[in-house]
Structure formats: C-alpha cells, structure tokens
N, C-alpha and C positions, 0 to 999 in steps of 0.2 A: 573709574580706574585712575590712580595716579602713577604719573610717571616720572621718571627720574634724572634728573641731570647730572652732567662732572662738576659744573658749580654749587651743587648741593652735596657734595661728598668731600668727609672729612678728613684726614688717615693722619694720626697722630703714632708717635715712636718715645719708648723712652730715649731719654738725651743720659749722657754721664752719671748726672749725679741721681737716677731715676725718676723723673720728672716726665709725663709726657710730652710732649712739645709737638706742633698742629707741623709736619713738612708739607700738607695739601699741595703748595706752591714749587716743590720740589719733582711732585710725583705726574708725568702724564699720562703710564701707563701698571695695571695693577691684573695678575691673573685673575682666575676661576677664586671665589672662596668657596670649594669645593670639600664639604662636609659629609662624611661618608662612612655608612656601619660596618665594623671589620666583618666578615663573616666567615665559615670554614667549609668545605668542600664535604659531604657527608654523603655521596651517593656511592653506593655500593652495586659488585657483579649484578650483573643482571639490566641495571637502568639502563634506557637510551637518553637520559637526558643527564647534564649534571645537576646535581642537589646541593641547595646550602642551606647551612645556619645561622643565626646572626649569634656570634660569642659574647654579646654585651658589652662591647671595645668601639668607642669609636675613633676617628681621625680626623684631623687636617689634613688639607694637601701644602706641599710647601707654597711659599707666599712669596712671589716675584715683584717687587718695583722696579721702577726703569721711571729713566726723565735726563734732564739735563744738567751735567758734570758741573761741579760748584766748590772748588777747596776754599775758596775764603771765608763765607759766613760760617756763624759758630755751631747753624742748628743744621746746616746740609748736608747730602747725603754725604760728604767725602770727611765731614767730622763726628759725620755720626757712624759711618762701615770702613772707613779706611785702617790698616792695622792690627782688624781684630781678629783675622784667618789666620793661622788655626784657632781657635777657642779653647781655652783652659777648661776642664773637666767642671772644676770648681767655680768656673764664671757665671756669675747671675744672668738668670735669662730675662728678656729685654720685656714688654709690653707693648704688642701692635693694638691700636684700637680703628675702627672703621664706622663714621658715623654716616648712616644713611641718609636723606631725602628726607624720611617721615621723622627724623630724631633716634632709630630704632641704630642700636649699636654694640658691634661685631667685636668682642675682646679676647684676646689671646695674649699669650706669650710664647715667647720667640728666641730660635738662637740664629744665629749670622750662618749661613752655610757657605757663601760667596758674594765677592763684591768685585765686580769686572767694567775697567773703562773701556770704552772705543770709540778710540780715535777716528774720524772719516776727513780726508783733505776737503771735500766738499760738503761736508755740514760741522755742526757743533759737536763735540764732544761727548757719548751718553752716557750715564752709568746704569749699570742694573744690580739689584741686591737680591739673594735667594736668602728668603729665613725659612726655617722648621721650625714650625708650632711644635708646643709640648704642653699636654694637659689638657685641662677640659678648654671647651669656646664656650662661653658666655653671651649669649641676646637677649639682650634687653629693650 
C-alpha cells in the first residue's frame, strides 16, 4: 500500500491570463473531492423501500480551499478570488487541477462561488475560496 502526504499534493489554479499556476504553498486546507452519479428516485406505491436510477449525469461537489490571507504576491489567493463575486454569465471558467502522490491527476473547471477573509485578533488572517466544478473531471 502506498500512502499519501500534503507534501506530495499539488493544487494548481488558472492565474489571469489562463495559465495554471502551482498555489500548493497558498492552500493548507482542501474538502472532499467528492465524485458522485446523479441519480432519480423511481420507487413507486406499494415499496417499502426507496428506489433509484442512475440518469447517466454525473457531478462534482463544490471545491473549498482555505490557508493563509496573502494580497501582495501576484499568484495568491487574494489576486487570484478577490473581485470576481458576482461572476459574469460570459466569464471563462477557471481550471483546478489536483496532482496526487502517485502523479495520478484530478482536473476540472471551475467558477468562483465565494471568496471570504477572517479576521481573528489572535491568529493570522484566513481566506477560504468555494469553486463549482462544471463539466466533466478528468483522471488521469
């Protein structure tokens, strides 16, 4: 069995001008990438149990990072999510990519759903970014 480190995990973002760009250094905290078949509820009178389908739809779940508040450098979180809530209809969606351990790696795209700082008198300042996958995930 091999097992996995945080210094083996990669998490690149596109920057402006589309570009991925490595924030690894940015990010210390990343949810579930929680992969999952849409399915539909098909159980009819009579069942004691519920019934599903799977519709051939799958999903993402949204993709939360979190780490430490950064406006100065040009590839941190605060110049890469500050500004962009609300999103234009017409804005290009971004490219998360997530390289594993083994090289084995997680790609999507992505819109900004939120990007929230906080403040705490007694620590550093954190930021957290919510994206919405759209489309398919690609592993490779």
């Amino acid at each position: 069995m091999a097992y996995s480190s945080p210094s083996e995990v990669k998490i690149e973002y596109d920057n402006v001008g589309g570009t991925p760009v490595d924030i690894s250094q940015y990010v210390q905290t990343i949810n579930d990438v929680d992969i999952e078949s849409v399915t539909e509820e098909v159980g009819s009178f009579g069942d004691s149990w519920e019934e599903h389908l799977p519709i051939g739809i799958g999903r993402l779940a949204i993709i939360e990072l979190g780490g430490i508040f950064d406006d100065i450098v040009t590839v941190g979180p605060d110049a890469l999510f500050a500004d962009r809530a609300p999103e234009d209809p017409n804005t290009n969606s971004r490219t998360l990519i997530i390289t594993w351990r083994t090289g084995k790696t997680t790609t999507f795209e992505t819109f900004l759903v939120s990007y929230r700082r906080t403040a705490d008198r007694n620590a550093l300042t954190q930021y957290t970014a919510r994206l919405q996958p759209t489309g398919a995930v690609v592993e490779v």
